[in-house]
Residue frames as a rotation matrix with the C-alpha (Angstrom) as fourth column:
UNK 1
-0.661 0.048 0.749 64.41
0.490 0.784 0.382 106.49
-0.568 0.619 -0.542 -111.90
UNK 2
-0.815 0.155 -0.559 62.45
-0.414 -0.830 0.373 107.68
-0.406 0.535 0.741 -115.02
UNK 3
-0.300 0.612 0.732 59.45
0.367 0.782 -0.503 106.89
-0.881 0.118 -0.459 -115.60
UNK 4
-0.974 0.133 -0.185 59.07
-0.187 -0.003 0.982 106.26
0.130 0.991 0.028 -119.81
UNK 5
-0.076 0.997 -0.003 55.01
-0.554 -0.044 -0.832 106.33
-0.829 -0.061 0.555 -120.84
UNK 6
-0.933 0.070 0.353 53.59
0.325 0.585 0.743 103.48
-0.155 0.808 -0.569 -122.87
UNK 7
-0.546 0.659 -0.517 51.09
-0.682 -0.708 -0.182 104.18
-0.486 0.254 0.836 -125.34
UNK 8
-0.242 0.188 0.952 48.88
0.380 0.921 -0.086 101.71
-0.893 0.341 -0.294 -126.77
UNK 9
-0.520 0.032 -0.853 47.90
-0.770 -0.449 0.453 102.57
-0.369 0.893 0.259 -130.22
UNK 10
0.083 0.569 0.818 44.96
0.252 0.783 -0.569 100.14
-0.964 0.253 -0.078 -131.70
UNK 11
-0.811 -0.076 -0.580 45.23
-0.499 -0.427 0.754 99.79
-0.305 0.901 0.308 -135.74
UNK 12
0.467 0.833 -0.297 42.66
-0.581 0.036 -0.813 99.37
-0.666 0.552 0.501 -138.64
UNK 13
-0.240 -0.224 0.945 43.15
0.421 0.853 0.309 96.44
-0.875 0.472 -0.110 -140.59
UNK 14
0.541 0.279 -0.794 43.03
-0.593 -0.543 -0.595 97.70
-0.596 0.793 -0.128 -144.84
UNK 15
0.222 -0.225 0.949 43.60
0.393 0.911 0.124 95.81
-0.892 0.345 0.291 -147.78
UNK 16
-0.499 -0.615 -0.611 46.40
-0.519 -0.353 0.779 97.40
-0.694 0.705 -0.143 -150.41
UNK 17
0.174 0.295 -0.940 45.74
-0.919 -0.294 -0.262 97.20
-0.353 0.909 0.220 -154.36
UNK 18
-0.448 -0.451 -0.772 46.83
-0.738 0.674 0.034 93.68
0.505 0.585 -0.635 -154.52
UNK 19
0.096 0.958 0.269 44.66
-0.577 -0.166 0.799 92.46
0.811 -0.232 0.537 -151.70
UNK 20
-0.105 -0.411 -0.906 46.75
0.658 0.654 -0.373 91.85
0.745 -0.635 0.202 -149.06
UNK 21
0.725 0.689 -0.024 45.97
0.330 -0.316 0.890 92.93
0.605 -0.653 -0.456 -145.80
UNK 22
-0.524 -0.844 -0.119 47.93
0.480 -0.177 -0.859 95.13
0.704 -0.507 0.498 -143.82
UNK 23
0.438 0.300 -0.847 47.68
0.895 -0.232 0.381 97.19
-0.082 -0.925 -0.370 -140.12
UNK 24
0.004 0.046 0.999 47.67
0.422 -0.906 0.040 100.75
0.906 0.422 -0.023 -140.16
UNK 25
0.528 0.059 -0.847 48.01
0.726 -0.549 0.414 103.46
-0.441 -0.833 -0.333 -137.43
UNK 26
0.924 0.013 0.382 48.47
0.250 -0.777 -0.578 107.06
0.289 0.629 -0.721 -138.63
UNK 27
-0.152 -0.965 0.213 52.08
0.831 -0.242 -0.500 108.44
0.534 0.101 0.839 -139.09
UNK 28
-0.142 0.020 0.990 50.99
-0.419 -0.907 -0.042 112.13
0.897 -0.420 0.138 -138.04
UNK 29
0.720 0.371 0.587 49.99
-0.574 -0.157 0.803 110.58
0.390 -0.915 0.100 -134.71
UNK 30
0.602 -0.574 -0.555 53.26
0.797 0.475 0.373 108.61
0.050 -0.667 0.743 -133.93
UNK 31
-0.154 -0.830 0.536 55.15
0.539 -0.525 -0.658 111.73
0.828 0.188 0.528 -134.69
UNK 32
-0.128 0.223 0.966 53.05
-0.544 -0.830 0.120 113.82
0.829 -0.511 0.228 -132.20
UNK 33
0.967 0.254 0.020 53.80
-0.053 0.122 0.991 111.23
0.249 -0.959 0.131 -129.50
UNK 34
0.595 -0.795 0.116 56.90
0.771 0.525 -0.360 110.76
0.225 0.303 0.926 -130.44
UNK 35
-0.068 -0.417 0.906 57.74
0.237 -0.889 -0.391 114.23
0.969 0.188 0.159 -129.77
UNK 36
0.478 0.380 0.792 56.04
-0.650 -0.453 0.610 114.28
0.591 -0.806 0.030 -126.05
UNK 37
-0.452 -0.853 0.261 59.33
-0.858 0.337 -0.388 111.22
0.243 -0.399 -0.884 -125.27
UNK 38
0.526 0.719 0.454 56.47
-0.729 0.656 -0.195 108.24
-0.438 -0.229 0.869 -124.97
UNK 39
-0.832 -0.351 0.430 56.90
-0.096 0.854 0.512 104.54
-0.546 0.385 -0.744 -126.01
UNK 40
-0.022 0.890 -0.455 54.58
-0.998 -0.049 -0.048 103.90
-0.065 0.453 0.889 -128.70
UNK 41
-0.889 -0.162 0.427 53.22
-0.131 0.986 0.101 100.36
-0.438 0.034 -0.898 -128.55
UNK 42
-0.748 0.047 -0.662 51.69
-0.655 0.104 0.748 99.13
0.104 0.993 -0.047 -131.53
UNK 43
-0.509 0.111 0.853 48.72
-0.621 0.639 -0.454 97.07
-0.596 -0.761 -0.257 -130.50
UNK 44
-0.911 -0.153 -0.383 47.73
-0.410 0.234 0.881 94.23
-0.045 0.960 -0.276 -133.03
UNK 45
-0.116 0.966 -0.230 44.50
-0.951 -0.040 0.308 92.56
0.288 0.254 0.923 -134.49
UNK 46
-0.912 -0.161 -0.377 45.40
0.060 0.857 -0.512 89.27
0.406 -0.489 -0.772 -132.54
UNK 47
0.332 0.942 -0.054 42.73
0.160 0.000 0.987 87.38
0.930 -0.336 -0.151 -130.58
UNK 48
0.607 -0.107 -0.788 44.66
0.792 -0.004 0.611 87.74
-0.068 -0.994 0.082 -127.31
UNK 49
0.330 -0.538 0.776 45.77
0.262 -0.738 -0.622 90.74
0.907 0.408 -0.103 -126.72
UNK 50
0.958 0.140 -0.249 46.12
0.266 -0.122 0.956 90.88
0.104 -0.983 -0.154 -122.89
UNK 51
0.078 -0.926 0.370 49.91
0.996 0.089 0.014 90.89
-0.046 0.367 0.929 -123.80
UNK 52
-0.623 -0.148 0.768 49.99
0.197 -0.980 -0.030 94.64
0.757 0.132 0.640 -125.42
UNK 53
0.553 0.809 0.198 47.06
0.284 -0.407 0.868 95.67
0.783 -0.424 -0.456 -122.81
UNK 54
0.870 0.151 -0.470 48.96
0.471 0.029 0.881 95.23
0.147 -0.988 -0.046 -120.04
UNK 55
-0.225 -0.923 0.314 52.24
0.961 -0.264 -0.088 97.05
0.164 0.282 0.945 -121.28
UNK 56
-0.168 0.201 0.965 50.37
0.332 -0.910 0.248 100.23
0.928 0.362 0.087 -121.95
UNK 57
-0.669 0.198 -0.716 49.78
0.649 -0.312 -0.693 102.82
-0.361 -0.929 0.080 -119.18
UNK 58
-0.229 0.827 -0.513 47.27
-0.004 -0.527 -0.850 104.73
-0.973 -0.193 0.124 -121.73
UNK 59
-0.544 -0.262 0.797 45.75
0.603 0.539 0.588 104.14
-0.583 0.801 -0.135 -125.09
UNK 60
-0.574 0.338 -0.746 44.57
-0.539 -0.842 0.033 105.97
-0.617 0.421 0.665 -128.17
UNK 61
-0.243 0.482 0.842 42.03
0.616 0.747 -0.250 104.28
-0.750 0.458 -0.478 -130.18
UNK 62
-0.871 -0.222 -0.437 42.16
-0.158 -0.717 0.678 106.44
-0.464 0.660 0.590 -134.02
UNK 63
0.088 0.598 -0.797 39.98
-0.924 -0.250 -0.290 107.01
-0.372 0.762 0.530 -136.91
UNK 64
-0.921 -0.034 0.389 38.58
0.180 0.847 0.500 104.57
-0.346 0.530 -0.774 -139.56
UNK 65
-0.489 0.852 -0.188 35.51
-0.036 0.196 0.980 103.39
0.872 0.486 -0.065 -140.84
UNK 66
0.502 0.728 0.468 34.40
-0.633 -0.059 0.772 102.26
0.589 -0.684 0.431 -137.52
UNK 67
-0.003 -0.557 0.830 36.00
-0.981 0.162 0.106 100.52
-0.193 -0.814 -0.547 -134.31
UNK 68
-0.446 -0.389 -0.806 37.37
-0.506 0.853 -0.132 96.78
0.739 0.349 -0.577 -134.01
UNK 69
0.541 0.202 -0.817 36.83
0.539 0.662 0.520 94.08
0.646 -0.721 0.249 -131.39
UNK 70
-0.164 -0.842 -0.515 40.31
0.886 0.105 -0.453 94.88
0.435 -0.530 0.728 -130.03
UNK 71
-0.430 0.329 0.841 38.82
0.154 -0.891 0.428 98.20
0.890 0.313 0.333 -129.82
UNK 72
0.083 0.997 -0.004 36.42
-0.108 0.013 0.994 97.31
0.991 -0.082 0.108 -127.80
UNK 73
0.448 -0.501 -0.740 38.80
0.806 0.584 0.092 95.16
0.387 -0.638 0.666 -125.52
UNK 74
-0.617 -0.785 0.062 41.12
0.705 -0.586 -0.400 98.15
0.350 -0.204 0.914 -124.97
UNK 75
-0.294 0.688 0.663 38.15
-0.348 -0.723 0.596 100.56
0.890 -0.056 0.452 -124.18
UNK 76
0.871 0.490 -0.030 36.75
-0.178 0.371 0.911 98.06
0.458 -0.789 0.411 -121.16
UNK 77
0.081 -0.964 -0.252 40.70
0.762 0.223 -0.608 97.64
0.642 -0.143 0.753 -120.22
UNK 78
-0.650 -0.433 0.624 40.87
0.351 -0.900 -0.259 101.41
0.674 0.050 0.737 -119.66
UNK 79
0.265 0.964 -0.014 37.42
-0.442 0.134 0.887 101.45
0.857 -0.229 0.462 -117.96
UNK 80
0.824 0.362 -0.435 38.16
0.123 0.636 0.762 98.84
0.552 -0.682 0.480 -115.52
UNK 81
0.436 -0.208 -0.875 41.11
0.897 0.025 0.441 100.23
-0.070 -0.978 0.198 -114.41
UNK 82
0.936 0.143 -0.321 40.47
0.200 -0.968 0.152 104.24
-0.289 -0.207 -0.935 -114.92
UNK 83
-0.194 -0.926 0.325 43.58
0.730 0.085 0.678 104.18
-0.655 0.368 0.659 -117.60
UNK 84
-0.131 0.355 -0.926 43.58
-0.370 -0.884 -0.286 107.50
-0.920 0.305 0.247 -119.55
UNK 85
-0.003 0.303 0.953 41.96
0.942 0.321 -0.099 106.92
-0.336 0.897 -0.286 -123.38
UNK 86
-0.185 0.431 -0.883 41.65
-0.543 -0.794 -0.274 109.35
-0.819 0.429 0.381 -126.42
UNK 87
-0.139 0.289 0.947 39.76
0.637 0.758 -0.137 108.36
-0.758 0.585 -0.290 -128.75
UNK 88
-0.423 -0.120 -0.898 39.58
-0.200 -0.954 0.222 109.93
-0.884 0.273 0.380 -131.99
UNK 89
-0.439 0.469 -0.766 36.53
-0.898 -0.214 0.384 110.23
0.016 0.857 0.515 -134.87
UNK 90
-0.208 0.331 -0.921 35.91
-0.129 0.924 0.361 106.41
0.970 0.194 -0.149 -134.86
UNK 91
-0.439 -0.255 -0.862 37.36
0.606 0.624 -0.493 105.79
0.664 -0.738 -0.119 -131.58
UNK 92
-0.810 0.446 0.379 35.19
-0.573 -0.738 -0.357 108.94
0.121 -0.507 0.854 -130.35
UNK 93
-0.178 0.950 -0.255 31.94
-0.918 -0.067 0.391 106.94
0.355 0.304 0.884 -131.34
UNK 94
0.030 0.010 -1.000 32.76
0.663 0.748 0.027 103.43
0.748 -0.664 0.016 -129.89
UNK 95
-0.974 -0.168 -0.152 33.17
0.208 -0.397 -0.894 105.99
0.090 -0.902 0.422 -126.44
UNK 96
-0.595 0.757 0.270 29.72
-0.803 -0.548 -0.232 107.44
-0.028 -0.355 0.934 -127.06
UNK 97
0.305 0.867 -0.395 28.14
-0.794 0.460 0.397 103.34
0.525 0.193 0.829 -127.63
UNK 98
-0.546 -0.797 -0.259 29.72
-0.567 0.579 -0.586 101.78
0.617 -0.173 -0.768 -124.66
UNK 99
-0.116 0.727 0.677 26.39
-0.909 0.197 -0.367 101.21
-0.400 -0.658 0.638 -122.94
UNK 100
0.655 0.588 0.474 25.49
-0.305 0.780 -0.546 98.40
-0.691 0.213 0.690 -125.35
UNK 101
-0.369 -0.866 0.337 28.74
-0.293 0.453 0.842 98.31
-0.882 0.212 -0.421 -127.95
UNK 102
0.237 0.318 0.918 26.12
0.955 0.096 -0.280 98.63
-0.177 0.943 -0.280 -130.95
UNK 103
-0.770 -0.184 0.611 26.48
0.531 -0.715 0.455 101.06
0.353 0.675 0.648 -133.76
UNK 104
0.176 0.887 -0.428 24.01
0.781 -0.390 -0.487 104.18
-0.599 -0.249 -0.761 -132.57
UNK 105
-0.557 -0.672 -0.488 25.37
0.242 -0.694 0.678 106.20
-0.794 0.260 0.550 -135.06
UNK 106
0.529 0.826 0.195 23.60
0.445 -0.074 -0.893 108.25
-0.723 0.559 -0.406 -137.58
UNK 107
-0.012 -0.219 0.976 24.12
0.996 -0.088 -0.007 109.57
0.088 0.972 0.219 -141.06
UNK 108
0.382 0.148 -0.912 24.76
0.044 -0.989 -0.142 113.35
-0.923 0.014 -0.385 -141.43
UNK 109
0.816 0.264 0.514 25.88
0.470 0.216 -0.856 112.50
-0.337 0.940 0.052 -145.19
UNK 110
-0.139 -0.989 0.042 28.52
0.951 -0.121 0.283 114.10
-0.275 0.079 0.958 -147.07
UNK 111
0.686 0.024 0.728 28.48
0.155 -0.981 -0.113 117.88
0.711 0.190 -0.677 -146.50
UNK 112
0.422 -0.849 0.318 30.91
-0.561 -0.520 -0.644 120.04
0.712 0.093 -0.696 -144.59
UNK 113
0.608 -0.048 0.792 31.54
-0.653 0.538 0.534 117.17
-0.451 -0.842 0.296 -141.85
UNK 114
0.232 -0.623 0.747 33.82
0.718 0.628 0.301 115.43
-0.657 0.466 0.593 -144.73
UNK 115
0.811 -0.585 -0.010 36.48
-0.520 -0.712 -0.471 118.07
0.269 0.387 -0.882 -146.08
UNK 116
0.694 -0.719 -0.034 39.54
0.533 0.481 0.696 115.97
-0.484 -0.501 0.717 -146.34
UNK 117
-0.102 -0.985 0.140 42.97
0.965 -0.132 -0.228 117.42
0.243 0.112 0.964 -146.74
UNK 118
0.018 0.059 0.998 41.94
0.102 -0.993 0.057 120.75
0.995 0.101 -0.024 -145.02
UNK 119
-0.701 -0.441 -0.561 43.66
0.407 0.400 -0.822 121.51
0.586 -0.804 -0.101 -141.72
UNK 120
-0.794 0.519 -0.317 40.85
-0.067 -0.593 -0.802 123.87
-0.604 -0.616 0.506 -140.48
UNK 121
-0.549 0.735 0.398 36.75
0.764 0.249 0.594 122.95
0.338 0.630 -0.699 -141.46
UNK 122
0.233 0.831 0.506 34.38
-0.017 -0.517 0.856 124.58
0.972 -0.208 -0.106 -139.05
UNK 123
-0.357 -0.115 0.927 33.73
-0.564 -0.765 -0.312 125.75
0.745 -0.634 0.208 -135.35
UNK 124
-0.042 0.583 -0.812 33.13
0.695 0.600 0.395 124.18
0.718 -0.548 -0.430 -132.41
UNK 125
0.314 0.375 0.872 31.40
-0.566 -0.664 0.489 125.50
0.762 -0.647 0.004 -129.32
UNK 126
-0.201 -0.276 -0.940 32.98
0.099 0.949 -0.299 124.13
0.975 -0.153 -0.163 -126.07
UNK 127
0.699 0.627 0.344 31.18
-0.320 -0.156 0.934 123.42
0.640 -0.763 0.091 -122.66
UNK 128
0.072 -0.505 0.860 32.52
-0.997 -0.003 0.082 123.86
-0.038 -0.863 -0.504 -119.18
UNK 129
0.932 0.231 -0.278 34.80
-0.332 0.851 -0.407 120.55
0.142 0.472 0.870 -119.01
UNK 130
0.467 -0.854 0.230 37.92
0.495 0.468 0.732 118.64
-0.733 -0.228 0.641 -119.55
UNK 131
-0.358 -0.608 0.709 38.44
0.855 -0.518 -0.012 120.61
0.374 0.602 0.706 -122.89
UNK 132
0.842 0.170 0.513 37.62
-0.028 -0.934 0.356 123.61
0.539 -0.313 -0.782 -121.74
UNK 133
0.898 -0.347 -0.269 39.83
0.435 0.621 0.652 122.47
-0.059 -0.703 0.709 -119.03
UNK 134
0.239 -0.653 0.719 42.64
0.935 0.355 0.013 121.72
-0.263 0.669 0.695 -121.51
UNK 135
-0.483 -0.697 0.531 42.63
0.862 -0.484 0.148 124.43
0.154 0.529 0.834 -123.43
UNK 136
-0.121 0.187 -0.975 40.67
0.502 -0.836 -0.223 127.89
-0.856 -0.517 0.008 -121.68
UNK 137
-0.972 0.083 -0.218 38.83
-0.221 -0.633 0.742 128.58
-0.076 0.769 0.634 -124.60
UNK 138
-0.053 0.865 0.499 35.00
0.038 0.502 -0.864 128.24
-0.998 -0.027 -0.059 -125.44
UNK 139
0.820 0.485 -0.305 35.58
-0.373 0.048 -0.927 128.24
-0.435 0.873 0.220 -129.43
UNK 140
-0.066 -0.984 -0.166 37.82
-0.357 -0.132 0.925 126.59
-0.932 0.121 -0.343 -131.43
UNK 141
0.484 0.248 -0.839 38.24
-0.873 0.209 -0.441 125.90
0.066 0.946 0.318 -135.62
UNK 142
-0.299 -0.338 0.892 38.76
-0.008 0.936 0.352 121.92
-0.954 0.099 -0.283 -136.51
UNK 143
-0.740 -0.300 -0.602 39.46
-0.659 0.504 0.558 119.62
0.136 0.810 -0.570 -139.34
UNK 144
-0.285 0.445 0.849 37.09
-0.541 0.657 -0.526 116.96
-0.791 -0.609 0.054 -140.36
UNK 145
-0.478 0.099 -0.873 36.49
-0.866 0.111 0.487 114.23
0.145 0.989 0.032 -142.18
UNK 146
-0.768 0.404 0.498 33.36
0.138 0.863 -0.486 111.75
-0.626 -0.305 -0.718 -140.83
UNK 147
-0.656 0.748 -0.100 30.40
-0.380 -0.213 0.900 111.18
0.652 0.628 0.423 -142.77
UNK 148
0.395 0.811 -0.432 28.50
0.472 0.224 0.853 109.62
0.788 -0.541 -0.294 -139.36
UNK 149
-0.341 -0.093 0.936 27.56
-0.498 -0.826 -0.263 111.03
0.798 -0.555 0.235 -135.71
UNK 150
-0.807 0.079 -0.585 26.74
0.519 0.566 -0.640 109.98
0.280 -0.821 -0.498 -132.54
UNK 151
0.344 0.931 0.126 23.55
0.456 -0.283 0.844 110.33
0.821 -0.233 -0.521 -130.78
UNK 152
-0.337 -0.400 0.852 23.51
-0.652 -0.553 -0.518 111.76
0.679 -0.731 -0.075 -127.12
UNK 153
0.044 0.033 -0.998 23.26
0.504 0.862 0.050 109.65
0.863 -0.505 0.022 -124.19
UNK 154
0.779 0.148 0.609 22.96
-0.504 -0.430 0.749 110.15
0.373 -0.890 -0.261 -120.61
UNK 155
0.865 -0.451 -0.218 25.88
0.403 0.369 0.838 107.94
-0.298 -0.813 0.501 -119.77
UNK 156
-0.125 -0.992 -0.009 28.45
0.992 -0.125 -0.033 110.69
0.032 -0.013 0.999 -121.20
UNK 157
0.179 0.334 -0.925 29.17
0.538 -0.821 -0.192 114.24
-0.824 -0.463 -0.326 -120.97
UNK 158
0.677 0.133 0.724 28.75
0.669 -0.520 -0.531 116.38
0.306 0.844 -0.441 -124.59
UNK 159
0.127 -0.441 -0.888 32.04
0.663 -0.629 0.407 118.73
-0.738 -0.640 0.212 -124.43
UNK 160
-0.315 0.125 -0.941 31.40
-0.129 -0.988 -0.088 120.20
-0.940 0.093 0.327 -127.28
UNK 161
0.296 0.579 0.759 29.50
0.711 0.397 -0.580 120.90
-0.638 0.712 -0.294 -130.78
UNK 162
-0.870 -0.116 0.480 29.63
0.492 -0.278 0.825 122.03
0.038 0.954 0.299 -134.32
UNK 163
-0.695 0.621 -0.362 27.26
-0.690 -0.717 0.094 125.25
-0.201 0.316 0.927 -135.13
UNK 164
-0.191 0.902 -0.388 24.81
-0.779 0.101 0.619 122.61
0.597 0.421 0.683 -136.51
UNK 165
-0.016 0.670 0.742 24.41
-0.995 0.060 -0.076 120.62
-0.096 -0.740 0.666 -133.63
UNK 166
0.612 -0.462 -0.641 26.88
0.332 0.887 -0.322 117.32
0.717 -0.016 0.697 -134.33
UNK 167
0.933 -0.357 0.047 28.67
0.131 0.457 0.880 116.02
-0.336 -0.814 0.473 -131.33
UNK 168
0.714 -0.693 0.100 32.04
-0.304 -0.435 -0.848 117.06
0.631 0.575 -0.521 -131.40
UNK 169
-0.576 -0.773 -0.267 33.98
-0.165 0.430 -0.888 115.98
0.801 -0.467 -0.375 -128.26
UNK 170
0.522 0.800 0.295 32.92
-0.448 -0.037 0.893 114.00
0.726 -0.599 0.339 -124.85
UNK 171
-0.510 -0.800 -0.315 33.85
-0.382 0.539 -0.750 112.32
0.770 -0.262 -0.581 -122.36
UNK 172
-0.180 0.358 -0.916 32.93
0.194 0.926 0.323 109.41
0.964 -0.120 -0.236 -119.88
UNK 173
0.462 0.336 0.821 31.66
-0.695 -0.438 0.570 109.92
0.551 -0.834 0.031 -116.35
UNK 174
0.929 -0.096 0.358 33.57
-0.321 0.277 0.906 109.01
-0.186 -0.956 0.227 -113.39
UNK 175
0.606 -0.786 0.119 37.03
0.787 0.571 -0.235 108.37
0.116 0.236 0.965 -115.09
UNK 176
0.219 -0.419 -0.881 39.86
0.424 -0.773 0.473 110.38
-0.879 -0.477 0.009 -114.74
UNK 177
-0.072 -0.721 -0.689 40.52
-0.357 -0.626 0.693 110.23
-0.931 0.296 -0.213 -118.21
UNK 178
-0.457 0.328 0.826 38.19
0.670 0.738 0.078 108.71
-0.584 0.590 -0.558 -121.21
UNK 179
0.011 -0.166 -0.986 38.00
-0.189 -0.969 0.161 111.16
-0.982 0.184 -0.042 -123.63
UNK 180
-0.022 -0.106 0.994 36.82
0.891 0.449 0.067 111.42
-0.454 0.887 0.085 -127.45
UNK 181
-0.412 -0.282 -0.866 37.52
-0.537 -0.693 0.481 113.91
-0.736 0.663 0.134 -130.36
UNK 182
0.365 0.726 0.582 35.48
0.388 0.450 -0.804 114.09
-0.846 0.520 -0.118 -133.49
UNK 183
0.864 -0.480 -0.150 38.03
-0.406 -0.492 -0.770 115.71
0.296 0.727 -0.620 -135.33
UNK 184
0.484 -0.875 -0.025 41.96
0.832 0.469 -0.295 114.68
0.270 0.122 0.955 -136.12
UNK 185
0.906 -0.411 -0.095 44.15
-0.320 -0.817 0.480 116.65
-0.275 -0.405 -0.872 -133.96
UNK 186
0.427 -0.826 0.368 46.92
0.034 0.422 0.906 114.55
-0.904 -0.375 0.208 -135.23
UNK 187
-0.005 -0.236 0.972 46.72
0.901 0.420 0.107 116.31
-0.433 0.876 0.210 -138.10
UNK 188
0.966 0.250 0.060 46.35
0.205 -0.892 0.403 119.49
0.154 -0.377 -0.913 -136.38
UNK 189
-0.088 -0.908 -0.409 49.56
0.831 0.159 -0.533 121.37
0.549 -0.387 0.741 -136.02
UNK 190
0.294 0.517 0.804 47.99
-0.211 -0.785 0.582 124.45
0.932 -0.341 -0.122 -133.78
UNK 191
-0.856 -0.230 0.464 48.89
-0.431 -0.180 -0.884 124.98
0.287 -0.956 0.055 -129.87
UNK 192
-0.582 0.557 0.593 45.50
-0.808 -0.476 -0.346 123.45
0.090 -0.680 0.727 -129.26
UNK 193
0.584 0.025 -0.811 46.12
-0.448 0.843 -0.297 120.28
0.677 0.537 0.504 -130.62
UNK 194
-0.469 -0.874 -0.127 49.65
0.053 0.116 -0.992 120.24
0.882 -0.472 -0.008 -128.81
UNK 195
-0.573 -0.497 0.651 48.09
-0.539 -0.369 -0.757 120.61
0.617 -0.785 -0.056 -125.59
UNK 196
0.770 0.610 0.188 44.84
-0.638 0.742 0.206 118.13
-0.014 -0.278 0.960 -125.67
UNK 197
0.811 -0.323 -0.488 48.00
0.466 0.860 0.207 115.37
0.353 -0.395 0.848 -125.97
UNK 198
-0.614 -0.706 0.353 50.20
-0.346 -0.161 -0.924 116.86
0.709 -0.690 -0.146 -123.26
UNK 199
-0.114 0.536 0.837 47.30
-0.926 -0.363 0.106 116.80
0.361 -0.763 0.537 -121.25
UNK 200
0.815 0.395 -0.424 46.72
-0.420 0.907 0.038 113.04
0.399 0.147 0.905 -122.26
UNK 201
0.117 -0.724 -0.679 50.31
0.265 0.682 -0.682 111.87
0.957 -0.100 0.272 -121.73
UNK 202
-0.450 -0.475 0.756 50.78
-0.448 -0.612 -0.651 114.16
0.772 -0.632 0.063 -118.63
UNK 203
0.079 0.695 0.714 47.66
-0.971 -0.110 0.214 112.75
0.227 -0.710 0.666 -116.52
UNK 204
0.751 0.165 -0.640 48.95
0.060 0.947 0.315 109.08
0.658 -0.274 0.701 -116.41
């Protein structure tokens, strides 16, 4: 029997030129699961969501302005029962404020940390880790477009930084798999993109 991987996918609610709300979840990232043979399940802004939760065997929580409720829900989901997460840019920073689920994020303003439509910004340094892990490198060039950062905490591990000393990827003690990315690899087409979500789909 084959076993097919569900993905959860959490979207960002956005309101089109006519001001109707719609749900969003980046194209470039269904394509790049779509390619690794996955179910992609679509998980809505609903107040019950236990439904999609419990389909999924691992979820990605994307970019935005900043993280939802459902967010939240899908983050303590994964948590309580040591389901693999990536989170990415937003969904990196709800990982680094799960102690308390408030905003600890700071301004770093608009300089090279917001370069949109450029697949490669700046350098990161990466520490002995899961990316390291991943990809058996200690430098690698990313894309970015956040205008806030995350402090540092003692309840995660810092896997790596930007030359000036912004958080760049971490991940959660004791899980097998809670993991965040301050850059858009799903807009990355590079071998080192391709292998942070093998790694993701592969470990559930």
């Amino acid at each position: 029997m084959i076993f097919i991987k569900n993905i959860g996918i959490t979207t960002r609610i956005l309101t089109n030129d006519i001001g109707i709300q719609i749900e969003k979840i980046p194209h470039s990232l269904v394509n790049k699961l779509e390619k690794l043979g996955v179910n992609i399940i679509i998980i809505p802004s609903v107040k019950n969501i236990d439904f999609y939760i419990k389909l999924c065997d691992g979820f990605i929580i994307p970019g935005g302005e900043t993280w939802s409720l459902v967010d939240v829900e899908v983050l303590k989901h994964a948590m309580k029962y040591d389901k693999p997460l990536l989170g990415i840019c937003a969904g990196m920073q709800l990982l680094a404020n799960v102690d308390s689920f408030l905003d600890h994020t700071i301004k770093v303003g608009n300089n090279n940390h917001y370069v949109p439509n450029r697949e490669y910004v700046h350098e990161i340094t990466i520490y002995d880790g899961i990316l390291k892990d991943i990809l058996k490198k200690k430098k690698i060039f990313v894309n970015s477009r956040h205008h806030d950062t995350i402090i540092s905490k003692d309840f995660f591990k810092v896997e790596a930084m930007s030359d000036d000393g912004i958080i760049e990827a971490i991940s959660l003690n004791r899980y097998k798999f809670i993991f965040g990315v301050q850059w858009h690899p799903e807009d990355m087409n590079d071998e080192d993109q391709v292998k942070i979500f093998n790694y993701f789909v592969n470990i559930i």
